[in-house]
Backbone atoms as SQL, in Angstrom:
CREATE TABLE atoms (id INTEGER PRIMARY KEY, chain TEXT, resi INTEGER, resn TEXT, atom TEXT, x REAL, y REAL, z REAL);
INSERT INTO atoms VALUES
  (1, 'A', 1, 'UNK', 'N', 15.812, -35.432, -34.080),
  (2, 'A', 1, 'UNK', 'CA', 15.463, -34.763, -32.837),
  (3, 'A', 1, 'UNK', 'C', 15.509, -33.260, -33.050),
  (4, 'A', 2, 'UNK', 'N', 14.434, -32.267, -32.493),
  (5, 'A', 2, 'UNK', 'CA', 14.259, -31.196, -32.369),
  (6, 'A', 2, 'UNK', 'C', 15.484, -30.483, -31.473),
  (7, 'A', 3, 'UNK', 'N', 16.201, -29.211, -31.745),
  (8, 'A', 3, 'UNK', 'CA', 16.512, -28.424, -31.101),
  (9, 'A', 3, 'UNK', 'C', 16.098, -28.638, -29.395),
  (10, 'A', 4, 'UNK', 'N', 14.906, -28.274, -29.100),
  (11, 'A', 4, 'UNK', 'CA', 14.597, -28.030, -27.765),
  (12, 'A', 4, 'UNK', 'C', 14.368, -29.812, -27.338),
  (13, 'A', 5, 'UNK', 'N', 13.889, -30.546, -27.889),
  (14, 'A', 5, 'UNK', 'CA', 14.141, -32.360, -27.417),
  (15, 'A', 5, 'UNK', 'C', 15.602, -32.619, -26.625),
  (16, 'A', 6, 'UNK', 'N', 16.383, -31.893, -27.701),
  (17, 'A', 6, 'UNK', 'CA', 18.191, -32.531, -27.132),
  (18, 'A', 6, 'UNK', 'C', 18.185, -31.263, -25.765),
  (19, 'A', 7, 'UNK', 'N', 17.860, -30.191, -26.194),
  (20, 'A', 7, 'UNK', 'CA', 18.009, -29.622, -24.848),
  (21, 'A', 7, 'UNK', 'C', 17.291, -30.018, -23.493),
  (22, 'A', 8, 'UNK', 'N', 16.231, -30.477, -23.959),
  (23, 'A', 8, 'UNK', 'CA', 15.367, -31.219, -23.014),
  (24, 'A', 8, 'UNK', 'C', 16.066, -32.772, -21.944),
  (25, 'A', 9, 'UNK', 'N', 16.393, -33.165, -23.021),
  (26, 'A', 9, 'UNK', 'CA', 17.530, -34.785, -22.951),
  (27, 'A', 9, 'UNK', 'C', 18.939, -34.257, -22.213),
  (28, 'A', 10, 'UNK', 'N', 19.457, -33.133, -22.334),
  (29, 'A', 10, 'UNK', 'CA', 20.421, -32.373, -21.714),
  (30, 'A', 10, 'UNK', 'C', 20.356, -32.241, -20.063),
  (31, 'A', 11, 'UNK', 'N', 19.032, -31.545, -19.848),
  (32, 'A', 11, 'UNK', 'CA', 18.714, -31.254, -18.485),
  (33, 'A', 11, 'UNK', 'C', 18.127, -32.473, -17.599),
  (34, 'A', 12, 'UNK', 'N', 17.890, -33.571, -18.620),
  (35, 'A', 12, 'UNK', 'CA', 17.620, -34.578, -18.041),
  (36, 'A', 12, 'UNK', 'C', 18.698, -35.389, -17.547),
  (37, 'A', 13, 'UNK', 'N', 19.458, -35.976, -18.302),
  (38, 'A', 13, 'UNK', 'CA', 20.651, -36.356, -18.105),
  (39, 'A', 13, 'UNK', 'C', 21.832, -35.487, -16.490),
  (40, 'A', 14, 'UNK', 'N', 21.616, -34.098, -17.061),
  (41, 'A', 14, 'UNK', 'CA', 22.220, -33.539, -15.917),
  (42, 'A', 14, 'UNK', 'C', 21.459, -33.794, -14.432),
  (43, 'A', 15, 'UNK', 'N', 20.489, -34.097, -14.274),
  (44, 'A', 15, 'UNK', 'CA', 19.625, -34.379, -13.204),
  (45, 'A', 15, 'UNK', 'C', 20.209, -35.896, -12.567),
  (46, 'A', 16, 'UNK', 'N', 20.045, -36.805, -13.696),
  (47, 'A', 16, 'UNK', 'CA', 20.622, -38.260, -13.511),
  (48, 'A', 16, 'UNK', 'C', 22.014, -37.907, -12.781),
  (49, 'A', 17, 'UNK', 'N', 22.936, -37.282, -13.556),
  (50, 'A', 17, 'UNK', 'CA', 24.190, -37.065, -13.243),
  (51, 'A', 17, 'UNK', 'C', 24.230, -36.635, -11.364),
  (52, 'A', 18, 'UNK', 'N', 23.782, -35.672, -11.335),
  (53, 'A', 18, 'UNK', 'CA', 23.344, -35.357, -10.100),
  (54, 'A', 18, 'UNK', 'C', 23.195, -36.207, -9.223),
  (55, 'A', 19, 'UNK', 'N', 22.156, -37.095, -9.276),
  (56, 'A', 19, 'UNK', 'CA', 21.814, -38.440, -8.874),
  (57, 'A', 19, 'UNK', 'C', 23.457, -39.334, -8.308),
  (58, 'A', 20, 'UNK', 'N', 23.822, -39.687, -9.393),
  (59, 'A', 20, 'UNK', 'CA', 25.261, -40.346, -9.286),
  (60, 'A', 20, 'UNK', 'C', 26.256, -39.524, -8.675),
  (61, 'A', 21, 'UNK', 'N', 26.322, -38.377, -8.591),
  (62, 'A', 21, 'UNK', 'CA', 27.446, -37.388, -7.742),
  (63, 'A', 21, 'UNK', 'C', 26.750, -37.356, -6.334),
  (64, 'A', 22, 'UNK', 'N', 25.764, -37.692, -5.721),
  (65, 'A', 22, 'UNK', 'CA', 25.113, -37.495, -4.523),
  (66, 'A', 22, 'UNK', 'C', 25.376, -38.962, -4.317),
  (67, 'A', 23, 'UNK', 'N', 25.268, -39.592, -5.239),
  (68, 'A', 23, 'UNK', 'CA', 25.936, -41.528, -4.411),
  (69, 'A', 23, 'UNK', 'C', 26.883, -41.063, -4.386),
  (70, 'A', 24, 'UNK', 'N', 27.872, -41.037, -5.146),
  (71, 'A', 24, 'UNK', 'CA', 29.077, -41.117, -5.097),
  (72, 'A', 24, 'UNK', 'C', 29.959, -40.090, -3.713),
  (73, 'A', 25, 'UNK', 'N', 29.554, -38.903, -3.722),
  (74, 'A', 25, 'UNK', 'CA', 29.578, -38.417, -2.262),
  (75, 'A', 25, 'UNK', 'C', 29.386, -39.284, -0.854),
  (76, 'A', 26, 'UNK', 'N', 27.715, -39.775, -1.110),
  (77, 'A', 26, 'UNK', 'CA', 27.838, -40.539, 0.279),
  (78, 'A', 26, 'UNK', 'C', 28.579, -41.739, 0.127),
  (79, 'A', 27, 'UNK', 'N', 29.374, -42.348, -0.740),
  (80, 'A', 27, 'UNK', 'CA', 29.691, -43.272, -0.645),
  (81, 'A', 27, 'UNK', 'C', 30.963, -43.663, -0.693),
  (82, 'A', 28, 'UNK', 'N', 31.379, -42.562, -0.396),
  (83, 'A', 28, 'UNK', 'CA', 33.016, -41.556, 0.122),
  (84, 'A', 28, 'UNK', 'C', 33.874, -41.551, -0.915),
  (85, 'A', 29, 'UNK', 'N', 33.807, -42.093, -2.506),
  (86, 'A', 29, 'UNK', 'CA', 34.370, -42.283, -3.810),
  (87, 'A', 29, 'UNK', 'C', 34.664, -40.850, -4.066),
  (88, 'A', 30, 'UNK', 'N', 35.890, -40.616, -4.818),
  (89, 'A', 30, 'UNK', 'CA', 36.775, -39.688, -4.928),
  (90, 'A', 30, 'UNK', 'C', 36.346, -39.296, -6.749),
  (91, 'A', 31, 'UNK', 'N', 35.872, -40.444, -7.405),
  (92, 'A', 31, 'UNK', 'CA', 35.652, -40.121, -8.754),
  (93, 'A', 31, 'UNK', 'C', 34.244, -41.324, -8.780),
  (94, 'A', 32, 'UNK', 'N', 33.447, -41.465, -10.612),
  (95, 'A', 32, 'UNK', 'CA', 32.731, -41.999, -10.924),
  (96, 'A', 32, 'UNK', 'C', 32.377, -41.919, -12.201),
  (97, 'A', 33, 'UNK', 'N', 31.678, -42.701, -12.450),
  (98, 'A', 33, 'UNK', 'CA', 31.284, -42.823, -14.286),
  (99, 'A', 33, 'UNK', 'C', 29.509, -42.171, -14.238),
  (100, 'A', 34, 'UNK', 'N', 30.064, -41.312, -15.646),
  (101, 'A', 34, 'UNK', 'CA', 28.787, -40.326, -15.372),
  (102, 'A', 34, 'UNK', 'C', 28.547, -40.063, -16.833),
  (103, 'A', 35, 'UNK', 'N', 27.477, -40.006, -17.006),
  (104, 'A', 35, 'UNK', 'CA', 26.712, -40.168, -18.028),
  (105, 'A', 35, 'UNK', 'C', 26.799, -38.774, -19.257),
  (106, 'A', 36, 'UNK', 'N', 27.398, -39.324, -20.610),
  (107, 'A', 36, 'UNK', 'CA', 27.196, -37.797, -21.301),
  (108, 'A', 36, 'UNK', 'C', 25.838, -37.370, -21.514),
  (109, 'A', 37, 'UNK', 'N', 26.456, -35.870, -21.554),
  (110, 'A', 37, 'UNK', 'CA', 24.911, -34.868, -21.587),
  (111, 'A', 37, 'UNK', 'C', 25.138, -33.934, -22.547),
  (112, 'A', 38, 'UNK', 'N', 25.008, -34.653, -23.621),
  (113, 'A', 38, 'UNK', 'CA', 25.263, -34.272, -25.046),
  (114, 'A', 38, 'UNK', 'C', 23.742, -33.626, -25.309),
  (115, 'A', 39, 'UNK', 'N', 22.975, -34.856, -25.364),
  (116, 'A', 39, 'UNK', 'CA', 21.559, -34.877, -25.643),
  (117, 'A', 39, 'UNK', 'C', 20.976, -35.533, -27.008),
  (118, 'A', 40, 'UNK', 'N', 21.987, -36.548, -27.710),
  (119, 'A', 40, 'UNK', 'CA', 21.300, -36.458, -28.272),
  (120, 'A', 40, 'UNK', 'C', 20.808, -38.133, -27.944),
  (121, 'A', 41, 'UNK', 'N', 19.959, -38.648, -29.155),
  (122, 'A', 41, 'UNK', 'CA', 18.931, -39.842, -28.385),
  (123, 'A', 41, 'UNK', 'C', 20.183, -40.976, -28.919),
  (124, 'A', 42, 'UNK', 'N', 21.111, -41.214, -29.490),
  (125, 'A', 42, 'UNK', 'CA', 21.974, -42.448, -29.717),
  (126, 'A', 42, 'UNK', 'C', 22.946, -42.311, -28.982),
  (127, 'A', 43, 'UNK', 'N', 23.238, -41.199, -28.132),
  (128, 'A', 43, 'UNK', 'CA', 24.388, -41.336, -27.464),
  (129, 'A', 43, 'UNK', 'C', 24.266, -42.204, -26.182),
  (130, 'A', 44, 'UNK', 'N', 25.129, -43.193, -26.097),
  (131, 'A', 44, 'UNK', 'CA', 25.249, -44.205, -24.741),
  (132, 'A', 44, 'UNK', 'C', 26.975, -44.295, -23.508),
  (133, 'A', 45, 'UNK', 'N', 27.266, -43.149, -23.891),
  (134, 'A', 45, 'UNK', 'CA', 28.896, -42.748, -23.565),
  (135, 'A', 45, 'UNK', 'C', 28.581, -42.518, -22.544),
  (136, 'A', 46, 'UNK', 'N', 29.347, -43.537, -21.660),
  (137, 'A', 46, 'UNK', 'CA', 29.800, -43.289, -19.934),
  (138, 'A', 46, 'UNK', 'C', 31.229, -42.989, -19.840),
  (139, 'A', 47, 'UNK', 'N', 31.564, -41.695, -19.423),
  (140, 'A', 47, 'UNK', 'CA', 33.257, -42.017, -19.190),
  (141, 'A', 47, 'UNK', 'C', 33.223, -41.571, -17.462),
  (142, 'A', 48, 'UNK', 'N', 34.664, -41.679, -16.924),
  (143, 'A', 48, 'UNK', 'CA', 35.202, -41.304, -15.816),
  (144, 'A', 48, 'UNK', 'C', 35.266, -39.770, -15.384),
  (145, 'A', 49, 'UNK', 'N', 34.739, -39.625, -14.418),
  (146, 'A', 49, 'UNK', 'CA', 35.162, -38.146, -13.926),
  (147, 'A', 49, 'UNK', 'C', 35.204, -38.351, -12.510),
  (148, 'A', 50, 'UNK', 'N', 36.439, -37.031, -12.082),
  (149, 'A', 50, 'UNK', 'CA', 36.446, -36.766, -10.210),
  (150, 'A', 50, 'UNK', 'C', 35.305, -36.291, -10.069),
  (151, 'A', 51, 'UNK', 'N', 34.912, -36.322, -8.978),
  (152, 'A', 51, 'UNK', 'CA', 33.555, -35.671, -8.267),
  (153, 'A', 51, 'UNK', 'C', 34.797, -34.266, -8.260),
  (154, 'A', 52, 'UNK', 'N', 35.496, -33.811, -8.196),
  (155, 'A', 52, 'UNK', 'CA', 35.976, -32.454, -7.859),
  (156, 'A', 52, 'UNK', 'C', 35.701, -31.861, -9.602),
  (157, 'A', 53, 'UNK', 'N', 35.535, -32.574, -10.657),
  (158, 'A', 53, 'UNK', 'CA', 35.553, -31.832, -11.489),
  (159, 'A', 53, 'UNK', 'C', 34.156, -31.911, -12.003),
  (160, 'A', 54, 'UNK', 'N', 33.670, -32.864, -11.687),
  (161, 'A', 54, 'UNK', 'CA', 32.303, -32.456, -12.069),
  (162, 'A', 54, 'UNK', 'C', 31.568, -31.596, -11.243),
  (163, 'A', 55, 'UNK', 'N', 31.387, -31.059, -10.135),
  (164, 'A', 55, 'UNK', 'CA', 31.079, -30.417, -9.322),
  (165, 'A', 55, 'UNK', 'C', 31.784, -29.116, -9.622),
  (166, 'A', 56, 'UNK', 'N', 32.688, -28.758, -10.152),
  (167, 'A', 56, 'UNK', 'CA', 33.327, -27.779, -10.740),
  (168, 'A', 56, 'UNK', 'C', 32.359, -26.748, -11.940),
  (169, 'A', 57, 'UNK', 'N', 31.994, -28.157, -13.128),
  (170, 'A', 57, 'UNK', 'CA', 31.774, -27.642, -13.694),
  (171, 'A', 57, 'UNK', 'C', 29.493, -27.413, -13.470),
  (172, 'A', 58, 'UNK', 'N', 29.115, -28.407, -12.538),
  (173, 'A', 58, 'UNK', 'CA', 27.803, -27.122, -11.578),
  (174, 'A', 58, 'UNK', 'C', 27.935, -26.341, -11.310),
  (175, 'A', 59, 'UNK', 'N', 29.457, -25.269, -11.073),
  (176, 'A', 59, 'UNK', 'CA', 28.965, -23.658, -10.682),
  (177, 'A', 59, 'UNK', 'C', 28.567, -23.305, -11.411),
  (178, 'A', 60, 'UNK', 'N', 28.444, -23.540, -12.814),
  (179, 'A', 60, 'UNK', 'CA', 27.891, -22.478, -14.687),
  (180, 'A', 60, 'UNK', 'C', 27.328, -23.191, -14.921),
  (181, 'A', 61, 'UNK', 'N', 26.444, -23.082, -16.320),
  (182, 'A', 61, 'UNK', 'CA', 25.263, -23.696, -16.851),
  (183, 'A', 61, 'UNK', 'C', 26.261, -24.352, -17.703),
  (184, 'A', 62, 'UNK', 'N', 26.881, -25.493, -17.395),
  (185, 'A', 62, 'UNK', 'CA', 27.323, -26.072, -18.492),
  (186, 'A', 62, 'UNK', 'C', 27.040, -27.438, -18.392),
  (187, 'A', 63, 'UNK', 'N', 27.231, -28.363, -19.641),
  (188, 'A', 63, 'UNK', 'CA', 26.985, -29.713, -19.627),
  (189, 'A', 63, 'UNK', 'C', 28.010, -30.244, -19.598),
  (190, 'A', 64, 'UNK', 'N', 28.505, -31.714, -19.092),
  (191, 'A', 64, 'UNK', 'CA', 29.922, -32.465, -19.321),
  (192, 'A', 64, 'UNK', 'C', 29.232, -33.048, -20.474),
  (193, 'A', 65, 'UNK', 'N', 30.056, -33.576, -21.499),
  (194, 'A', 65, 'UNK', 'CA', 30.152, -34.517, -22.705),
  (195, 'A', 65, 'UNK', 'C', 31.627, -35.216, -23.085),
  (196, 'A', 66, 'UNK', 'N', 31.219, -36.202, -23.965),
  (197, 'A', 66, 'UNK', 'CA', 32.308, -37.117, -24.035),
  (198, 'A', 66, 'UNK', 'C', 32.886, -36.201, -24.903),
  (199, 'A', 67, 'UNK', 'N', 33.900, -36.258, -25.500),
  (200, 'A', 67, 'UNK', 'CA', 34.571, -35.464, -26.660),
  (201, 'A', 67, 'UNK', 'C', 34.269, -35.922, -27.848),
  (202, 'A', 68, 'UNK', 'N', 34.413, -34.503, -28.509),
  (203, 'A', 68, 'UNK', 'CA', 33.620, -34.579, -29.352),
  (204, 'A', 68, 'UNK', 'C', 31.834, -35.042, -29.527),
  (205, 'A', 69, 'UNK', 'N', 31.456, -34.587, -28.762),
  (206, 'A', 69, 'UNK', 'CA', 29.767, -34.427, -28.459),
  (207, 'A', 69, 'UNK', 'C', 29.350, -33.615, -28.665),
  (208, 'A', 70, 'UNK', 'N', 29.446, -32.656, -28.985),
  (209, 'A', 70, 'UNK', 'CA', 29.040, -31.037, -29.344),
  (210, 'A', 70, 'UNK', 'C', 27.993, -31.094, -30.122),
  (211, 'A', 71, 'UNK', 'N', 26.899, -30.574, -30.454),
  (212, 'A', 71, 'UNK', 'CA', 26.074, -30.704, -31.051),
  (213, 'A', 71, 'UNK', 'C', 25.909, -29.380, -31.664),
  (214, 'A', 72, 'UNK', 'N', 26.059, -29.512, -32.774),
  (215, 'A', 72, 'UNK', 'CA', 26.057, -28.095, -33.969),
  (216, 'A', 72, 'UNK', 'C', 24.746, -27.723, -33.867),
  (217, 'A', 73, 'UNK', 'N', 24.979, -26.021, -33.234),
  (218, 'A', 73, 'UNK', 'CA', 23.474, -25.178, -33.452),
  (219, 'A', 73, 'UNK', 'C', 22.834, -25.227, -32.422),
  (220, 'A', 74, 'UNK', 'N', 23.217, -26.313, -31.502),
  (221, 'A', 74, 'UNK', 'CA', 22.478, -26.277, -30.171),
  (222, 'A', 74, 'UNK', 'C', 23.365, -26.138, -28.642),
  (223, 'A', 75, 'UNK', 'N', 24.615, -26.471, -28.906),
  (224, 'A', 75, 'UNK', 'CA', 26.171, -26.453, -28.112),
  (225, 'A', 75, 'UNK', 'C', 26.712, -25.854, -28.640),
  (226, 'A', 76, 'UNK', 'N', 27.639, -24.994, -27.880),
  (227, 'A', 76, 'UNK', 'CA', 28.943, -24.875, -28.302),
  (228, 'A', 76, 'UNK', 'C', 29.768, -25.068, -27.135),
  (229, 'A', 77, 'UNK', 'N', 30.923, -25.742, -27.604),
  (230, 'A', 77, 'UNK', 'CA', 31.970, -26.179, -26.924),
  (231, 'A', 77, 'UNK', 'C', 32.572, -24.903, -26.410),
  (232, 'A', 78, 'UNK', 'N', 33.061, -25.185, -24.973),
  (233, 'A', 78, 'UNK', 'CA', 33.156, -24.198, -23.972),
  (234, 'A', 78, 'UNK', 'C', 34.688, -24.982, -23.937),
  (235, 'A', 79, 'UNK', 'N', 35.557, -25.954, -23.182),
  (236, 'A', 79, 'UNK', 'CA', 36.849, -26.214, -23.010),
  (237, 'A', 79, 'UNK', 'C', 36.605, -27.934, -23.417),
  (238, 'A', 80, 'UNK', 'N', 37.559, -28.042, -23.859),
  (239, 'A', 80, 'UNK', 'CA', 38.000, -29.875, -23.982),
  (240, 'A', 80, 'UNK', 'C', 39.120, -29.974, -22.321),
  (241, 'A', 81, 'UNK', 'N', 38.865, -31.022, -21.305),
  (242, 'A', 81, 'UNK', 'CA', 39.856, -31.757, -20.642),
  (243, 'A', 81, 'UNK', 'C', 40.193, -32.580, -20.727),
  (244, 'A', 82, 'UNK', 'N', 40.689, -32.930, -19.958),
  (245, 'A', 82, 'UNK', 'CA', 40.860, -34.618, -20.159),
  (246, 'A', 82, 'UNK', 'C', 40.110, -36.190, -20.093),
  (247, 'A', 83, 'UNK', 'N', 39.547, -36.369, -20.821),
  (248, 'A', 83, 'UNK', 'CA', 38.615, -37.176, -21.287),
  (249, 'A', 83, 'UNK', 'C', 37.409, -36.685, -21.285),
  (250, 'A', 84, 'UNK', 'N', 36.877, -35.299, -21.079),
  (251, 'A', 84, 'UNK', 'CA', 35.557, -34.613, -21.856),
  (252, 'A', 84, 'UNK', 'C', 35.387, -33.253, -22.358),
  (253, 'A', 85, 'UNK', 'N', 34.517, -33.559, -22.608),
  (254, 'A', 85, 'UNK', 'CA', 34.147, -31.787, -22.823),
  (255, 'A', 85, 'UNK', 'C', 33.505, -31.141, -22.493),
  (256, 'A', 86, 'UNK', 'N', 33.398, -29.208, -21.992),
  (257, 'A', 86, 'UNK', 'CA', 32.699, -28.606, -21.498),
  (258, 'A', 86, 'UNK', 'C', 31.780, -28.204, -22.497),
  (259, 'A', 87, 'UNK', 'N', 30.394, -28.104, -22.392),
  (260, 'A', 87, 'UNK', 'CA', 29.520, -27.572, -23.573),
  (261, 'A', 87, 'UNK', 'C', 28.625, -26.404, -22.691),
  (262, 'A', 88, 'UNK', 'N', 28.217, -25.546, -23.310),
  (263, 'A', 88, 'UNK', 'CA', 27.085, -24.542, -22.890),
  (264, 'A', 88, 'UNK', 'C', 26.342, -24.325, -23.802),
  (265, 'A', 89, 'UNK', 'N', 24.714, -24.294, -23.772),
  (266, 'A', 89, 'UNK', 'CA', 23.921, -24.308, -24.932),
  (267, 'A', 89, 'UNK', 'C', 24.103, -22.901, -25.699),
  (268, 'A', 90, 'UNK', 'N', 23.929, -23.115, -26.726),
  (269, 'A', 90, 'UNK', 'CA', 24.370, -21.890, -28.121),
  (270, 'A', 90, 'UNK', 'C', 23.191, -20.798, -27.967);
């Protein structure tokens, strides 16, 4: 995969994600399983997040990923929490 493909697969994914934080809102759930936005095409990693922290991390241009998802040359890892990671494109 190209540089701009995974970034492409990035903003897509974050859109999906979106998707699932707008159910999960109306559907009065406090947390949910949300899709990494790593980008690249083999990744299939769903983990757990609060809607308070994923919505956290929509104020900045950043992506959630599972840990260790980082993608060399195209990410760089911004913070590790607890069970993911913050990425912002490089």
């Amino acid at each position: 995969m190209s540089d701009a493909q995974i970034k492409h697969t990035q903003i897509v994914l974050r859109e999906v994600n979106e998707r699932i934080a707008e159910i999960t809102r109306r559907q009065e759930e406090s947390d949910s399983g949300f899709l990494c936005e790593c980008g690249r095409d083999d990744c299939l990693e769903i983990f757990a997040l609060s809607l308070v922290d994923y919505e956290a991390m929509r104020n900045g241009d950043f992506f959630i990923a599972a840990p260790g998802h980082c993608v060399e040359g195209v990410n760089r890892l911004v913070e590790s929490r607890d069970g993911f990671d913050v990425l912002a494109q490089a």
